[in-house]
C-alpha positions in Angstrom: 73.2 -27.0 32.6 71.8 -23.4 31.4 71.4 -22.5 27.6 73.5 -20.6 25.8 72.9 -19.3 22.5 75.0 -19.8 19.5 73.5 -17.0 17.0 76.4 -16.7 14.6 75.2 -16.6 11.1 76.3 -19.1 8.9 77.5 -17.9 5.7 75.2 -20.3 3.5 72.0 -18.6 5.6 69.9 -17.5 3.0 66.5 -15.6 3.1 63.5 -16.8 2.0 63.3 -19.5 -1.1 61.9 -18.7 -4.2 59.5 -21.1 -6.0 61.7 -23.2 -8.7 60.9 -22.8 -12.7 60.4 -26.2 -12.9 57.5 -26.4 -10.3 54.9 -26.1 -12.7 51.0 -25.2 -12.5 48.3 -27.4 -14.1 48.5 -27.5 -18.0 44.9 -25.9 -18.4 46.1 -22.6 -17.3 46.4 -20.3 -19.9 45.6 -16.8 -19.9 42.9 -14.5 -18.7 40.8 -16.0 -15.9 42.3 -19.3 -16.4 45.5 -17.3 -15.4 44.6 -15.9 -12.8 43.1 -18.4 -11.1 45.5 -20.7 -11.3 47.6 -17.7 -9.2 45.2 -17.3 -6.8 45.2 -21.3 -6.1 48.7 -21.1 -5.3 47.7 -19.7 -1.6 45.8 -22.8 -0.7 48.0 -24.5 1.0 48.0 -28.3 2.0 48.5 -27.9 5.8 50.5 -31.3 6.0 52.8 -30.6 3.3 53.1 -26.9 3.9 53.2 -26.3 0.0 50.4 -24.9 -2.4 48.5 -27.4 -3.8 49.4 -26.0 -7.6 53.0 -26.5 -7.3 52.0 -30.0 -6.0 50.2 -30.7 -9.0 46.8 -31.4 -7.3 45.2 -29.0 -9.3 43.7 -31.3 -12.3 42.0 -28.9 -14.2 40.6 -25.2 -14.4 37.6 -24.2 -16.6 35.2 -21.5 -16.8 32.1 -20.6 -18.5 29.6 -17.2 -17.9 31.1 -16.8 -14.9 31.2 -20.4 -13.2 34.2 -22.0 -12.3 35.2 -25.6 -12.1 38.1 -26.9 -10.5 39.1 -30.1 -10.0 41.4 -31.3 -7.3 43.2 -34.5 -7.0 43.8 -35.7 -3.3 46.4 -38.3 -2.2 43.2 -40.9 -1.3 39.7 -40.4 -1.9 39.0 -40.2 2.4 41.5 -37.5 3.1 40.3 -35.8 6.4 42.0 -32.9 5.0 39.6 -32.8 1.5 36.6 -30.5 3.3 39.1 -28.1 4.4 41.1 -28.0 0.8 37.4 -28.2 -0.5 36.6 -24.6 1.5 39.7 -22.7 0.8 39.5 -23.7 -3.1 36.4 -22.1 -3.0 37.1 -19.2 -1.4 40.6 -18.6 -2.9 38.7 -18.7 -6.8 35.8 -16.5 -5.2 38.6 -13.2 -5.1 39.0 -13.4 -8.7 37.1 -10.5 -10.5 34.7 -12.5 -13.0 34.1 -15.1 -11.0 30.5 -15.3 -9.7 30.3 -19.3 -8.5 32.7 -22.2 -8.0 32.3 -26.0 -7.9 34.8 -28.1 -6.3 35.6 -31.4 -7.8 37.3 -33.6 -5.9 38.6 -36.8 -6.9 41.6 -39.2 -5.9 45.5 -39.6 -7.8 46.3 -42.5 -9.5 49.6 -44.6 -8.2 51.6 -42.5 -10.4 50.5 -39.1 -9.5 51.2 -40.2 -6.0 54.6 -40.6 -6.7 55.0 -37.8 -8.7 53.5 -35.5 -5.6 55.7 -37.7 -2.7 58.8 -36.3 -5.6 57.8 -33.1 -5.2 57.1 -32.7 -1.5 60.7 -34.9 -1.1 62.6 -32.2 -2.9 60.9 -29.2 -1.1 61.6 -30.8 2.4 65.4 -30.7 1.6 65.4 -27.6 0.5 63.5 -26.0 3.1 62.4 -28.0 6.4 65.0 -28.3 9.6 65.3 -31.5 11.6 63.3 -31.0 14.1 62.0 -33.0 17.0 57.9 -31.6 16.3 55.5 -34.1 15.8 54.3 -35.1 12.5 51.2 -34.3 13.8 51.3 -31.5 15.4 49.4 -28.3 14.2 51.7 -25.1 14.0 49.9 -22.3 14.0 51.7 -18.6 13.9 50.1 -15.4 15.3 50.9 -12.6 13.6 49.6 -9.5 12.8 50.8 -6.3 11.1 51.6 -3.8 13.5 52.0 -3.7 17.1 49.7 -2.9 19.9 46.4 -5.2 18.6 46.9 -7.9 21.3 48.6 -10.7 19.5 50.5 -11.7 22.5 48.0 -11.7 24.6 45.5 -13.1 22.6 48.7 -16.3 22.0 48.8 -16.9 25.2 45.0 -17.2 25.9 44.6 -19.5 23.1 47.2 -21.3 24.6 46.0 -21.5 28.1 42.5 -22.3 26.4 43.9 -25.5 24.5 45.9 -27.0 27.3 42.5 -26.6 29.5 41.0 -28.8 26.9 43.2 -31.3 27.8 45.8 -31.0 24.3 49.8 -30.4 24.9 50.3 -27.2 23.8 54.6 -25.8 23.2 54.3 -21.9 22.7 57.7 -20.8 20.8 57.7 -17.3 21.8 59.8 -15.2 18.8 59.2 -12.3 19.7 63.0 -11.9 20.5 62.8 -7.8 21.2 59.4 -7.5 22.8 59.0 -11.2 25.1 56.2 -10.5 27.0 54.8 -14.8 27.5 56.2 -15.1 30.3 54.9 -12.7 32.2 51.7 -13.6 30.5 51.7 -17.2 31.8 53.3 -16.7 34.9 56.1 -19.0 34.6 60.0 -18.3 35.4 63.4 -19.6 34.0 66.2 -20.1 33.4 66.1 -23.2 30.7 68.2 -25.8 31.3 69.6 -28.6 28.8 69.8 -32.3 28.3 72.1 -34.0 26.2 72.4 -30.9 23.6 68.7 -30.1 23.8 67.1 -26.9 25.7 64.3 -28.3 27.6 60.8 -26.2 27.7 59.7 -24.7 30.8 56.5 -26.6 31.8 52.8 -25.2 33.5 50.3 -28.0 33.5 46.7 -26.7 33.0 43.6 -29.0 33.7 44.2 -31.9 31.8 46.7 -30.6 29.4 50.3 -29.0 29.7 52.4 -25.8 28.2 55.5 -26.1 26.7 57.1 -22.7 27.3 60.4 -21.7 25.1 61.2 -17.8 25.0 63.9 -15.0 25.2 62.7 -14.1 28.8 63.7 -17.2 30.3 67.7 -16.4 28.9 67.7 -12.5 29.3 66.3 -9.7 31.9 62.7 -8.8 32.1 64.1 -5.1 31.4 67.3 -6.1 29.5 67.1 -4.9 26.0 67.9 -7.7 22.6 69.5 -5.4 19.9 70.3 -8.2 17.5 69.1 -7.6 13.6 69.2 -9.5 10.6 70.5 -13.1 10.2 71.1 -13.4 14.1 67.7 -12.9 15.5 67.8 -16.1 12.6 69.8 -17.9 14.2 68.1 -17.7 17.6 64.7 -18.4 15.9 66.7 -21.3 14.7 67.8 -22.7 17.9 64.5 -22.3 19.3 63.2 -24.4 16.6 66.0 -27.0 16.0 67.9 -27.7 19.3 64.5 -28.2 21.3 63.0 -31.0 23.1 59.7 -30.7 22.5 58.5 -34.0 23.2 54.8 -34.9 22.5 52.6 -32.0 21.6 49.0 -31.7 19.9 49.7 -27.6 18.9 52.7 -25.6 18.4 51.8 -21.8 19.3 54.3 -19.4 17.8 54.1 -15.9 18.8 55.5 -13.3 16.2 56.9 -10.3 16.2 54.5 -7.6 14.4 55.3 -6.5 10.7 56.9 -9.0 8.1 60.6 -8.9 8.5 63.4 -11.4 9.2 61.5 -13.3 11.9 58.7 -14.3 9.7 61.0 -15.1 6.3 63.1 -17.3 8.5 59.9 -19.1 10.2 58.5 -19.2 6.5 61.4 -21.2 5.7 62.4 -23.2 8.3 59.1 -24.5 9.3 57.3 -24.3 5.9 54.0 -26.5 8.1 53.3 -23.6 9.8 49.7 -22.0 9.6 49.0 -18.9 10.7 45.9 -16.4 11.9 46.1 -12.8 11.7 45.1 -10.6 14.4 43.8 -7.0 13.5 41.7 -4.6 15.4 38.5 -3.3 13.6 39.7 0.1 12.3 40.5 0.8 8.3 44.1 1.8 9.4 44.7 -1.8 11.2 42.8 -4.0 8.8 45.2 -2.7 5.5 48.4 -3.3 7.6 47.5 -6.8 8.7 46.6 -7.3 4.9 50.3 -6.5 4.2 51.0 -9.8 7.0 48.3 -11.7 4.8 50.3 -11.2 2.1 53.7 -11.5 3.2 52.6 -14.9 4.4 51.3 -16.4 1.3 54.4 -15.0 -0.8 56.1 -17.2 1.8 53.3 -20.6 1.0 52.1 -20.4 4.4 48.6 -20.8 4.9 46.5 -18.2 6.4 44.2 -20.3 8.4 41.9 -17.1 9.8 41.8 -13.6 11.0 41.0 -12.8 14.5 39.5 -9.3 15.7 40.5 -8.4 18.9 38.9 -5.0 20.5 36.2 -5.4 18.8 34.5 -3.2 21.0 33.5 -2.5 25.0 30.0 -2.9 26.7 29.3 -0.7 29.4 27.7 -1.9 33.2 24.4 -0.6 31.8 24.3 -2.7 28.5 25.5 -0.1 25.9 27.9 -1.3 23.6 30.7 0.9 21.8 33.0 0.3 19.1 36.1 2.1 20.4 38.2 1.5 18.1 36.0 1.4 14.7 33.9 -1.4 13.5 34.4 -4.2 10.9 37.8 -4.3 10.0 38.2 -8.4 11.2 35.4 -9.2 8.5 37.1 -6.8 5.4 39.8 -8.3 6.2 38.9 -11.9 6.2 36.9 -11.3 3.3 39.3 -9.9 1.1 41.8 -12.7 1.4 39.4 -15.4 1.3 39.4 -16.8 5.0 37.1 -17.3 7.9 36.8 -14.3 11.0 37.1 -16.8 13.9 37.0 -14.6 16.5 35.9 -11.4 17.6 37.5 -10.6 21.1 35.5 -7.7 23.3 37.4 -5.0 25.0 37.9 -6.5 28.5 40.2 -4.5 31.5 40.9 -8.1 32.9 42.8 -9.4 29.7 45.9 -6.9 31.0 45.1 -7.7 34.7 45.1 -11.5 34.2 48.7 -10.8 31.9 50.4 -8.7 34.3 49.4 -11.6 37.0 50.3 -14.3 35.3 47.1 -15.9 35.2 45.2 -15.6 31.8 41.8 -14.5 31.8 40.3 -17.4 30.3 41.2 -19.2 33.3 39.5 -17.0 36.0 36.0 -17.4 35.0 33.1 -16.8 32.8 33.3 -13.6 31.8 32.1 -12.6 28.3 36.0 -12.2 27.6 37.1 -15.8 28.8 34.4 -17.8 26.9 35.0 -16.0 23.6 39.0 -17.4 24.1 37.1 -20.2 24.9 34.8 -20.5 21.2 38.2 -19.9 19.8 39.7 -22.7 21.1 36.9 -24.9 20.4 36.7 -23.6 16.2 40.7 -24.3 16.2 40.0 -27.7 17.9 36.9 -28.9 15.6 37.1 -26.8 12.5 40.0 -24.3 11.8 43.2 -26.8 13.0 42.3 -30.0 14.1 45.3 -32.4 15.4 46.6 -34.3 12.4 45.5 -38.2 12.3 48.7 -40.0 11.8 46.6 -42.3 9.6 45.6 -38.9 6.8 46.7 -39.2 3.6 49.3 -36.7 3.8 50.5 -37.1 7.3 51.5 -41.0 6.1 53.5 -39.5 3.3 55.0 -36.5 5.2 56.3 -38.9 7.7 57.3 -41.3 4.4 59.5 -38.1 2.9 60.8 -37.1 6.6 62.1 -40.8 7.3 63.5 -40.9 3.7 65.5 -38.0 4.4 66.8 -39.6 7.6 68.0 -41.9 5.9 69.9 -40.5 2.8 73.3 -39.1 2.9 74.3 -35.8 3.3 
């Protein structure tokens, strides 16, 4: 059976959630630096729980004195894999604030009842936000977005992709770019999707050891057919895509955006609040303050911004000589202004649009300087950046606690 899409808007579709009053930050935040760091803590985000870790009362305590700031944060168990990451992004998050000159991170672990408190809290977000989905507890979602068109994202998505499934990890690529689809071309795979027993099923392309999970646009509509839908329907089809798929196992959940931050990215923020997301710029000034405005859009939303990638970085010629076509430095301003890591810097490389418009991604024809920088990438998401959830963590065990919960309670 082929899929059709049912993008009616409901009439209870709302846009994206606002933070309730009663979500409160930690009780030593006051005014002044206090203040304000308490704000800026609010855009770390616990990847597990996809909320920040101030509303989920993590954040013990804030003090500060000539310029030093201690925070202490309260994790579910004292062996969180999660607590270097939180650790880093603590750090780096108080770091932005003007006044601030160094930053200890105390960790510690919650008592019984703060653990309760916290599976409360994360219980009441996931009903007002999450969908019922058939993604993995475990998998890592990680969005690609950037601020304007025209700086790679998709190609860079489905390199990264390609890159991961190589390693040998199942990788599903939810391609929402509903007007400009361009991943199937990109992986060189064909439709149309079928279904099975209510649920579209992926189209498939197994790489090395590992497999791609394909669902896009291009699979349901012409290569050359244009998709004027707006508003709460391109929504709704983000919504089937999410909802009404059988994704089946998967170590990494690739979701390529659209550029800018409009409905597409408000609906993503709120239906699948897990999501993390890197943000792809090219170096120039002009580039780097647009994909600011994604940065931002995407922690008004509690998503974390896991890193920024620079792609274009610049070309080097047969005889050695390197030029920066298209400026110089805007990945790192970037990345340092929000307070995240530069994971990648992506040369200019004719091949990347050859190996697209063949179907055949560059990192998988060779060793070109090109292919083994999508390569590092894959490795820092792998080992550093996004690591595959251990069902065992501490949050994982209580995100699939509040998920079964839910399950199980009445409408």
């Amino acid at each position: 059976m082929s899929v059709t899409l049912n993008i009616m808007p409901e009439p209870s579709e709302q846009g994206l959630s606002t933070q309730s009053a009663s979500e409160t930050g930690p009780a030593e935040a006051g005014t002044g630096l206090h203040e304000r760091i308490t704000e800026v803590l609010r855009t770390v985000i616990d990847p597990e729980l996809g909320e920040n870790i101030v509303d989920l009362a993590m954040v013990r305590s804030v003090s500060v004195k000539d310029g030093h700031a201690t925070i202490e944060v309260a994790l579910t168990i004292a062996g969180c894999p999660m607590r270097t990451q939180l650790e880093q992004e603590t750090s780096r998050a108080t770091l932005l604030v003007e006044g601030i000159e160094s930053v200890e991170v105390v960790i510690g672990a919650m008592e019984k009842d703060e653990r309760a408190a916290l599976m409360n809290r994360a219980r009441r977000l996931a009903q007002a936000r999450a969908l019922t989905t058939d993604i993995p507890f475990n998998t890592r979602i990680l969005g690609i977005m950037s601020g304007k068109g025209g700086v790679g994202k998709s190609s860079i998505t489905a390199n990264l992709a390609a890159s991961l499934a190589e390693s040998g990890a199942v990788v599903g690529l939810l391609d929402a770019d509903i007007w400009g689809f361009s991943i199937p071309r990109m992986l060189g795979i064909s439709g149309p999707l079928e279904v099975r027993d209510k649920k579209i099923l992926p189209m498939e392309r197994n790489i090395g050891n590992g497999k791609l999970k394909v669902v896009s646009m291009g699979f349901l509509s012409g290569e050359d057919e244009a998709i004027m839908w707006r508003g709460l329907v391109l929504n709704r089809a983000l919504q089937h895509f999410i909802e009404d798929v059988e994704w089946g196992e998967l170590d990494y959940l690739l979701v390529d955006l659209p550029p800018g931050t409009g409905d597409v990215q408000m609906g993503l923020a709120r239906m699948l609040p897990r999501t993390e997301l890197l943000i792809v710029t090219t170096p120039g000034l002009a580039a780097q303050k647009v994909a600011g405005r994604a940065a931002d859009m995407a922690r008004k939303g509690n998503l974390r911004v896991a890193g920024v990638i620079e792609n274009m970085s610049g070309f080097t010629c047969a005889h050695g000589e390197f030029y920066p076509l298209f400026g110089a430095g805007g990945g790192r301003r970037l990345a340092d202004s929000i307070g995240v890591p530069l994971i990648a810097e992506i040369p200019i490389d004719q091949s990347v649009a050859s190996g697209g418009d063949a179907g055949e991604p560059v990192v998988l024809r060779g060793d070109s300087v090109v292919a083994q920088s999508f390569r590092e990438l894959s490795r820092l998401i792998r080992t550093e950046i996004a690591p595959v959830i251990d069902m065992g963590s501490c949050s994982a065990r209580l995100l699939n606690h509040i998920e079964e919960t839910l399950n199980e309670t009445p409408a």
